[in-house]
C-alpha positions as CSV (number, residue, x, y, z in Angstrom):
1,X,35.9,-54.1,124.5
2,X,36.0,-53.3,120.7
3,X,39.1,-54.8,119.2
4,X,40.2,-53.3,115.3
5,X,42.7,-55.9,113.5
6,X,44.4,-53.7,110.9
7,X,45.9,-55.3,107.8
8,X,47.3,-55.5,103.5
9,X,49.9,-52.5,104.1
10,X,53.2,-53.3,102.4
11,X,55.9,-51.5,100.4
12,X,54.8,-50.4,96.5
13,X,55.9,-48.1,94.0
14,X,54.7,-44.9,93.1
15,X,51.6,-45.1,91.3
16,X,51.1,-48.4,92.6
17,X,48.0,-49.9,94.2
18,X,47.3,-51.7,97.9
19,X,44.0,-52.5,99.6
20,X,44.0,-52.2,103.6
21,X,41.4,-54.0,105.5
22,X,40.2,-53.6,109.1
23,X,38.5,-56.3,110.8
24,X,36.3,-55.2,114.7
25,X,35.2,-57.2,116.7
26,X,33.5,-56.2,120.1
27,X,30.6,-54.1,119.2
28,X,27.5,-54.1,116.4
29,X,29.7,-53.1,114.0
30,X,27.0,-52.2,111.4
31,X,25.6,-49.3,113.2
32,X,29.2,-47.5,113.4
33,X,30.3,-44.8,111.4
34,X,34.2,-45.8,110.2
35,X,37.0,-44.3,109.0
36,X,40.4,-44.4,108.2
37,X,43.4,-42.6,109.6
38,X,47.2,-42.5,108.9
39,X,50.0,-41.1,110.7
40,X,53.3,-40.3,108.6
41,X,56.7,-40.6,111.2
42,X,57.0,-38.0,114.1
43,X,53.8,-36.6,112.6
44,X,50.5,-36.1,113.5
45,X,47.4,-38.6,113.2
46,X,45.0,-37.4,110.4
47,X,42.0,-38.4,108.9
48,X,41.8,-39.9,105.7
49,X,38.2,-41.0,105.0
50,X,35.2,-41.9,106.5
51,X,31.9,-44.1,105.7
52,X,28.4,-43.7,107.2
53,X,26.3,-47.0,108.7
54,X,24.5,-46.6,105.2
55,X,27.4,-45.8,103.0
56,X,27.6,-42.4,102.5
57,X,31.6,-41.4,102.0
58,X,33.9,-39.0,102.0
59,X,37.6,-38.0,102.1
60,X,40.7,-35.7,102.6
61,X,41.5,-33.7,99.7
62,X,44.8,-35.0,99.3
63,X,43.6,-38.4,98.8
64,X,39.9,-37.7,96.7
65,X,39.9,-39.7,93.4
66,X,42.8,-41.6,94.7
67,X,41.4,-43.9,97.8
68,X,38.0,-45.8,98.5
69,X,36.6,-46.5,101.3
70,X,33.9,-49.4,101.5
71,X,32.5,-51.7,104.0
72,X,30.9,-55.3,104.9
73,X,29.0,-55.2,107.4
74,X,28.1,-59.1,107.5
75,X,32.2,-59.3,107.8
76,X,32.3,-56.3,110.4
77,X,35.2,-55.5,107.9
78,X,36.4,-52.0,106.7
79,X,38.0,-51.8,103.3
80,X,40.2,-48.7,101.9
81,X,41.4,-49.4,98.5
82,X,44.4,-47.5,97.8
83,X,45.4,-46.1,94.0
84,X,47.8,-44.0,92.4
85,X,50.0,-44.2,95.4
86,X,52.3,-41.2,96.3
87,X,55.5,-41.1,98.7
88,X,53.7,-38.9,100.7
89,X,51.2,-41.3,101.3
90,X,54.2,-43.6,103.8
91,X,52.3,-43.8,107.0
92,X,51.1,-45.9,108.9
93,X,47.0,-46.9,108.9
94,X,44.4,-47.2,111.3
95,X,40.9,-47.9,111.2
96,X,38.4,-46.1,114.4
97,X,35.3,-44.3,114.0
98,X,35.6,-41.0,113.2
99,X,36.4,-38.2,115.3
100,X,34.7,-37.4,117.6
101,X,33.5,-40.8,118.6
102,X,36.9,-42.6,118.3
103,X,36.9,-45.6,120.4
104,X,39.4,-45.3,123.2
105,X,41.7,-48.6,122.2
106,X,43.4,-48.6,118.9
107,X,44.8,-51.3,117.1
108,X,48.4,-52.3,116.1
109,X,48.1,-49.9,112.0
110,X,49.2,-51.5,108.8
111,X,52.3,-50.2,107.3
112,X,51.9,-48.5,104.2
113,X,55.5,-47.4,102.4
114,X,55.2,-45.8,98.7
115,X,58.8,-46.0,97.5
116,X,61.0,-46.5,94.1
């Protein structure tokens, strides 16, 4: 069963900087697609970026030129470096592959709260 250890959320300013991480475990990691996904309070999950097995990115508009989204596959570890940071960016993050081939089990999210 594929097991996906979020982690780095925390509170920072606006225009401040964090970088999440999300460590799986369960399953040959390197031939996944990944992404990242954050859901605001009493709102909807959404996607937020995703990464091909070979790299190839891409992202939300609302968060293009702002976020990066990397991987290691010899770590089985997801990266998405967080700049410029906006209020409306307070959610909390998950790492899955993207939809439609989400895994069924999600992990616990990293808190992410942009706030003065």
């Amino acid at each position: 069963q594929v097991q996906l250890v979020e982690s780095g959320g925390g509170l920072v300013h606006p225009g401040g900087s964090l970088s999440l991480s999300c460590a799986a475990s369960g399953t040959i990691f390197s031939i996944n697609p990944m992404a990242w996904y954050r859901q605001p309070s009493e709102k909807q999950r959404e996607l937020v970026a995703t990464i091909t097995e070979s790299g190839n990115t891409r992202y939300a508009d609302y968060v293009k030129g702002r976020f990066t989204i990397s991987r290691d596959n010899a770590k089985n570890t997801v990266y998405l470096q967080m700049n410029s940071l906006k209020p409306e960016d307070t959610a909390l993050y998950y790492c899955n592959r993207p939809p439609p081939w989400a895994w069924e089990s999600w992990g616990q999210g990293t808190q992410v709260t942009v706030s003065s």
